[in-house]
VMD Tcl script that draws the C-alpha trace (Angstrom):
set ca {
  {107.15 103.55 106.07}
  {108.67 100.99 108.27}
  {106.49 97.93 107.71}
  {108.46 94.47 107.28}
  {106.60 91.55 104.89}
  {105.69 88.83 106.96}
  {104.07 85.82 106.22}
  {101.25 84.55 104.13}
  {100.69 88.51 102.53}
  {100.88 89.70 106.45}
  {102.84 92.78 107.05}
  {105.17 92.98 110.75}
  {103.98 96.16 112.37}
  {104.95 95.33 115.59}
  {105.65 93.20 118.70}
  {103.37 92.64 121.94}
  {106.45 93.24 124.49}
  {104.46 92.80 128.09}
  {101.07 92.88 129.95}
  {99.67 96.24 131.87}
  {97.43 95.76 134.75}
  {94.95 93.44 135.75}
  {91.99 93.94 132.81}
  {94.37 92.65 130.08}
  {95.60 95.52 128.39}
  {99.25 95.23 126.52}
  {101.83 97.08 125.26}
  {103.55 96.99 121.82}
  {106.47 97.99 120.19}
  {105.61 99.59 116.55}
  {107.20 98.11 113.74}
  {105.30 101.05 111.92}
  {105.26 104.49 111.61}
  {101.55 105.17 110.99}
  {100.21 106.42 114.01}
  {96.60 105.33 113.33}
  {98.16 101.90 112.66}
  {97.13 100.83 116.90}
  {93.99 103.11 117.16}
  {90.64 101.81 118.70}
  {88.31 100.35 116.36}
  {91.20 98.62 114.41}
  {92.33 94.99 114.30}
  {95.62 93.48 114.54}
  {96.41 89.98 113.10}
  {98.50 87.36 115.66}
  {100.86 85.06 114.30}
  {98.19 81.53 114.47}
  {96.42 83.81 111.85}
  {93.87 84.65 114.77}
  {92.27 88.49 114.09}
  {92.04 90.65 117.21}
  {90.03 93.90 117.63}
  {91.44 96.95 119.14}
  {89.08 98.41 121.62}
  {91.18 100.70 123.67}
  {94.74 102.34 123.06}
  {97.07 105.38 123.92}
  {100.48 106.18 122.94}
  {103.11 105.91 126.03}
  {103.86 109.17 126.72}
  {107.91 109.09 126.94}
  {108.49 105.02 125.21}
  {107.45 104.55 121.93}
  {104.84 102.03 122.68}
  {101.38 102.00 122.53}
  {98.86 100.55 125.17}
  {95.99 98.96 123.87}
  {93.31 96.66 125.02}
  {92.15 93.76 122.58}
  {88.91 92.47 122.53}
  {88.58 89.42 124.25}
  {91.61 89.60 126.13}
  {90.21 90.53 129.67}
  {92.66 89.39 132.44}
  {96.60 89.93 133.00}
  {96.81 86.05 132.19}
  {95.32 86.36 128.79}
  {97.95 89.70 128.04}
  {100.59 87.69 129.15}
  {99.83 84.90 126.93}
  {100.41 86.76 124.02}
  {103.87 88.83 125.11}
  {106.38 88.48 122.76}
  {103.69 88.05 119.88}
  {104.14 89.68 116.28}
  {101.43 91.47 115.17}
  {100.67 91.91 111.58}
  {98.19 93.52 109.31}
  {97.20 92.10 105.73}
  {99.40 93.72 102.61}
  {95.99 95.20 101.36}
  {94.90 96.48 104.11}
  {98.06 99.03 104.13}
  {97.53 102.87 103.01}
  {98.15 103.67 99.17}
  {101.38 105.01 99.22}
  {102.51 108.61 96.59}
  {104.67 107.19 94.12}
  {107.98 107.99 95.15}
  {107.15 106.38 98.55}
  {107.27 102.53 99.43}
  {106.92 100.29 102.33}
  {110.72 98.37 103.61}
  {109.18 95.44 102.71}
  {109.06 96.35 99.21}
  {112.72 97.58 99.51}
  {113.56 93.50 100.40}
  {114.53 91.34 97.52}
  {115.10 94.42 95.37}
  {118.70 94.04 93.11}
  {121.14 96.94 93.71}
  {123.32 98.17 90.63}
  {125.79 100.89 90.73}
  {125.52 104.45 88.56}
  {127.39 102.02 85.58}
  {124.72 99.04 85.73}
  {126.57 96.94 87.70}
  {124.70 94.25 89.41}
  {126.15 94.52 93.25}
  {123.68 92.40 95.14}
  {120.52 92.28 96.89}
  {118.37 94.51 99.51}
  {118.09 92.42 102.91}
  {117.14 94.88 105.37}
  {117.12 98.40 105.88}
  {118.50 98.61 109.74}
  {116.81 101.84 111.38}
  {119.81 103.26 113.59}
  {117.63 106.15 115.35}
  {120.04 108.31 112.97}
  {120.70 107.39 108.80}
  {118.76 104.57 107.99}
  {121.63 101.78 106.47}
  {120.91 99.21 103.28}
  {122.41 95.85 104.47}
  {123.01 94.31 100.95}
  {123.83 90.75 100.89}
  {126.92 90.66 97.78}
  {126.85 88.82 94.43}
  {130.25 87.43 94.33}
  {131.24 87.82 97.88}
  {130.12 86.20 100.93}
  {130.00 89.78 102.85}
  {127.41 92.09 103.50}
  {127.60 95.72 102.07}
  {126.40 98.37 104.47}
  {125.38 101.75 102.71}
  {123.54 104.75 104.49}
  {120.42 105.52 103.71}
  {120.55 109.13 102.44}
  {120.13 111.02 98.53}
  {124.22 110.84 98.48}
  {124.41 106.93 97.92}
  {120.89 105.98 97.26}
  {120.15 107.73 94.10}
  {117.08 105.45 92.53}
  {114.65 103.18 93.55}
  {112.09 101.95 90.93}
  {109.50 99.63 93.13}
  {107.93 98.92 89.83}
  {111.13 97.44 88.40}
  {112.89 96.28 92.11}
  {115.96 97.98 91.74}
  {117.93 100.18 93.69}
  {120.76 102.26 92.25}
  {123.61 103.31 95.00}
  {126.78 105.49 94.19}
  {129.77 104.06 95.16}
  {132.79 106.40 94.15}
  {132.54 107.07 98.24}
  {132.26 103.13 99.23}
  {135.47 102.32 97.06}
  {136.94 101.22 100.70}
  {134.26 98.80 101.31}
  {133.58 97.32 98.01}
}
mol new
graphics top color blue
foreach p $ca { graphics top sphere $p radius 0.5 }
foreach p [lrange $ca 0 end-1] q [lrange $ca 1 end] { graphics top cylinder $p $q radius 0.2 }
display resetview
């Protein structure tokens, strides 16, 4: 699940990006990959901490955004208000998750070892690319950033219980 930790418990699932119309709908960006995550009925959470009901939406046909109408929010003025607005949900508010899944959040903060134990850093991201997701892991003793695809051939463990992550790196010997 792509979900980023935000602030306060909140949980970045995506990003008002412009107005539609005159009746105040607006379009986001998803952050997330749940598709009932902008679905009438739900709410959203703005960044003042202000909770807004969802009481229209539809998926853009060819963009991946999805059009919704919030409650309250009746005239172009008030969508464009709130363009370029986060929008967040609360951490408990997310689905239970099987237990070899996890949220990118939860991948943030987590310390990475190699297959011998060796402490190599710490999780900052995981960039989506549109193709292999990539680890950006900030380095213990360096100043650099190690970059490692996200696929079974480097990432071979990750233990959300203990926040680790445990990468091979016989085939990152150039970058280490």
């Amino acid at each position: 699940m792509s979900e980023k930790k935000g602030l306060d418990g909140r949980v970045l699932v995506g990003k008002i990006v412009r107005a539609h119309g005159i009746k105040g709908d607006v379009y986001i960006h998803p952050f997330s990959d749940n598709p009932d995550r902008f679905s009438a009925g739900g709410s959203l959470e703005l960044a003042d901490g202000s909770r807004v009901e969802i009481t229209r939406s539809s998926k853009h046909a060819t963009k991946n955004l999805y059009r919704v109408h919030l409650k309250d929010v009746d005239t172009r003025n008030d969508a464009e208000a709130l363009v370029g607005q986060n929008v967040y949900v609360r951490e408990s508010e997310l689905p239970e998750l099987e237990e070899d899944e996890f949220y990118i959040f939860q991948l943030v903060g987590m310390a990475v070892y190699d297959l011998s134990g060796n402490l190599l850093g710490t999780v900052k991201d995981l960039l989506q690319t549109g193709g292999i997701d990539v680890l950006r892991i900030s380095r213990v003793e360096e100043k650099k950033e190690l970059l490692v695809p996200f696929a079974k051939e480097f990432v071979k463990d990750i233990s959300v219980k203990d926040k680790k992550v445990v990468i091979d790196t016989s085939q990152l010997e150039d970058l280490l």
